[in-house]
Steps between C-alpha positions, in 0.01 A plus 500: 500500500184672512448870482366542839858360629707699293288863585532418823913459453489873323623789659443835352728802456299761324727780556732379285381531080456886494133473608304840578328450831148405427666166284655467842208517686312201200802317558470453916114440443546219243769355702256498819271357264705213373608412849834573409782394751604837572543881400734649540574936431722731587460680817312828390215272348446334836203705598358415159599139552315467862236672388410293192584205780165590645314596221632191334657185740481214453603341819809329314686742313794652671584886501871559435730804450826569372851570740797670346394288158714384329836568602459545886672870407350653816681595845387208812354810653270564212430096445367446882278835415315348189466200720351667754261703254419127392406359869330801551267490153450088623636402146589118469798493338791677372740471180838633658822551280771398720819678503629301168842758510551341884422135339750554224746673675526162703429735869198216617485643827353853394268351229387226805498797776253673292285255388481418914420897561179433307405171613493688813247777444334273298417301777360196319169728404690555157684194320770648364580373109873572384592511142782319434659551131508154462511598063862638596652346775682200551372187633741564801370794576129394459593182749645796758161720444249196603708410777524852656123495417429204671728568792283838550201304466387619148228308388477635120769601247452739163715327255559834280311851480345418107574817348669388187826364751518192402344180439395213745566162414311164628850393576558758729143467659616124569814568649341727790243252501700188511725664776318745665123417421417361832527845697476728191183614289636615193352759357591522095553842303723550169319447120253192637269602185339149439298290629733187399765649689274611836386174471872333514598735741196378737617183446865534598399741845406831408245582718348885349566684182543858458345503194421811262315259237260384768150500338669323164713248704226418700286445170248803548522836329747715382770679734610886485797547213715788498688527177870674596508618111160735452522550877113413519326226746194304523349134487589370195655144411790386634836575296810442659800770441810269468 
């Protein structure tokens, strides 16, 4: 795999390693930069993000915010709001935690009834990306997610939110893949920190990382590093916590 192929299966999340706002800001540009697949912020930095978009675009890289990340804890009401805010600010894409408590709880109908709700004010000019908890669900339950996906005409699925959750495996990238890979992007987070596993991931169907070791998986530079013991950030090489 080249590099150019696997920038251009990145997306970004710089919100997310305790960055002050102008490592924010260096973040967005390098990804625009890189031709990066997409990035994606939460949805106070979406001025900043559009902005940069002109300063910056590429004419590939896709602008994406966060909805009710990562556990879909918000009301409906308050969901078809942010999506709004999302048509309205023309971003590409959004990460959207689906109601997992709904999911668990086995009630299908309100988790599909509000994933329809913002499909609906959506209105196709936002592709809507659910994360899915594949790192703790069963394979049942991930086989009922990407058929309710596919039945609302989802075209990409979040297979975790990262954030120390969980980790992916390549098997479970080649189960959605083997079964639902034909109407499904899948779109891998959760401790993909090498380029041997990106690379067998690609392989068996992932289709984009979410990927907070970009510049060193990709094989250029070193990435921002925030160490949880001193409390203290920066770019720095790459040492993994567990």
């Amino acid at each position: 795999m080249y590099d150019r192929q696997m920038f251009q299966r990145v997306v970004l999340s710089p919100f997310l390693s305790f960055m002050p706002n102008h490592t924010i800001e260096q973040e967005i540009r390098d990804g625009f930069s890189k031709k990066v697949r997409s990035i994606v912020v939460e949805p106070y930095q979406v001025p900043l993000l559009k902005k940069l978009e002109k300063e910056c675009g590429n004419g590939y890289t896709r602008t994406g915010m966060t909805l009710a990340y990562p556990f879909g804890g918000l009301t409906t009401k308050m969901k078809l709001m942010l999506i709004n805010y999302a048509v309205e600010h023309e971003i590409d894409e959004v990460n959207m935690g689906i109601d997992i408590n709904a999911v668990m709880s086995g009630n299908w109908d309100k988790a599909k009834d509000e994933l329809r709700k913002v499909l609906e004010v959506a209105k196709g000019k936002v592709n809507v990306i659910p994360v899915s908890w594949v790192v703790k669900i069963p394979l049942e339950t991930v086989d009922k997610l990407c058929q309710m996906y596919i039945e609302l005409g989802i075209r990409t699925m979040k297979t975790s939110p990262g954030l120390h959750f969980g980790e992916m495996k390549v098997e479970h990238v080649k189960y959605i893949k083997d079964h639902y890979g034909d109407k499904l992007e899948i779109e891998v987070a959760g401790r993909c920190r090498t380029r041997e596993k990106a690379e067998a991931m690609t392989n068996a169907g992932a289709t984009s990382f979410h990927m907070s070791q970009w510049r060193r998986i990709c094989g250029e530079g070193l990435d921002y590093q925030f160490d949880y013991i001193t409390k203290q950030g920066g770019y720095g090489e790459y040492k993994d916590r567990y």
